[in-house]
N, C-alpha and C positions, 0 to 999 in steps of 0.2 A: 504494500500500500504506500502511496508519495503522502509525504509527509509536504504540509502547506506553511510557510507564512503569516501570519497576521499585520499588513503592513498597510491597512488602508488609514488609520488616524495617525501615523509616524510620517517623517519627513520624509518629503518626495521629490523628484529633482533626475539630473542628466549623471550618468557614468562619470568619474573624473579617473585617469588615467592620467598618471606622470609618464614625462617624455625620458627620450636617453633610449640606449642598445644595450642591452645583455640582461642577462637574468633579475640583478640585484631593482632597478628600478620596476620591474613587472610584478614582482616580487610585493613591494611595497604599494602597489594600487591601491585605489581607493574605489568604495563603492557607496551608493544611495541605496536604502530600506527598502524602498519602491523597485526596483531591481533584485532584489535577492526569486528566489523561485521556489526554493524548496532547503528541507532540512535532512539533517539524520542524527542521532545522535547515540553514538555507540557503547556510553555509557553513561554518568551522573555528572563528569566535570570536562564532557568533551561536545563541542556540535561543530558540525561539518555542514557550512553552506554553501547551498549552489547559487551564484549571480549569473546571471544569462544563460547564454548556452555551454557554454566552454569551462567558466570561471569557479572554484570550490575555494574558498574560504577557510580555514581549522579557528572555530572559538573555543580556548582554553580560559575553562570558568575558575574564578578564585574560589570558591567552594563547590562542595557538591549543591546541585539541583534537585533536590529528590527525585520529582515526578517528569522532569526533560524525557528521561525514554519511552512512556508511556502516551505521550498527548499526541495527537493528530496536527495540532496545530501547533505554533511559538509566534511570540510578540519578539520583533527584533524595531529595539530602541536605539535613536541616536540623539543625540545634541539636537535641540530645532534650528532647524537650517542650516546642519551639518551632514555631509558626507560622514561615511565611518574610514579614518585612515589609520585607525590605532585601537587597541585594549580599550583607552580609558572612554573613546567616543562610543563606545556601546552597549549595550545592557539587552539580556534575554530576560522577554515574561515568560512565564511558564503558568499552566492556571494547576493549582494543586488542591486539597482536597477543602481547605479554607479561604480559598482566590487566588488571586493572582501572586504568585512570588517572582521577584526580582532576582537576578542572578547576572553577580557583575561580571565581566571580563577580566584576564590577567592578559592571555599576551594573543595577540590575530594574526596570520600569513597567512600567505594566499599560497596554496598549493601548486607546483609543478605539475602538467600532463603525465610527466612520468612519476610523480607521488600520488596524484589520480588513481594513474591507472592502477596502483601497487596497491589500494583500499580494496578490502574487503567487500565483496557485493553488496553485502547487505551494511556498510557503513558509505556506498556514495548515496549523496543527495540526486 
């Protein structure tokens, strides 16, 4: 089953990609809420997003999430009228068994094709 998004009341906005060749700048992209596609989350301090078609994201959460693996859905939070280009610009909702719990971020990168492709089927987005 694809796991969704929740990103219709969060900040919305165009792709921002930093320029330059080689890895390290692609590496460090930046993506808008509105853009994300899908989730996975292959355990309680781990989610894996998909931006477009190509793009998988890793958020490494500062604690666990409890209920992250079980929900159909995630609320992915940014700064209003920010991009997310770091940890600290985002924050995962999660709805758990008393609402909505918050679950900060510690560190974001943006996956390689070939770190992609090396995930576990059932951990891509």
């Amino acid at each position: 089953m694809r796991k969704t998004l929740l990103t219709g009341v969060l900040a919305a906005g165009a792709l921002i990609t930093l320029g330059g060749a080689g890895p390290a700048p692609a590496r460090q992209a930046c993506f808008w809420t509105s853009q994300a596609d899908g989730f996975t989350a292959p355990d309680d301090h781990t989610v894996f997003v998909r931006v477009g078609v190509r793009e998988v994201y890793r958020l490494d959460l500062m604690g666990a999430c409890p209920n992250i693996q079980w929900n159909n859905g995630i609320g992915l939070e940014s700064r209003p009228g920010s991009s997310i280009c770091s940890a600290m610009e985002a924050t995962i909702i999660s709805h758990g068994p008393t609402g909505p719990e918050r679950c900060a971020v510690s560190q974001m990168s943006r996956l390689t094709p070939a770190e992609i492709a090396a995930l576990p089927k059932r951990s891509r987005p």
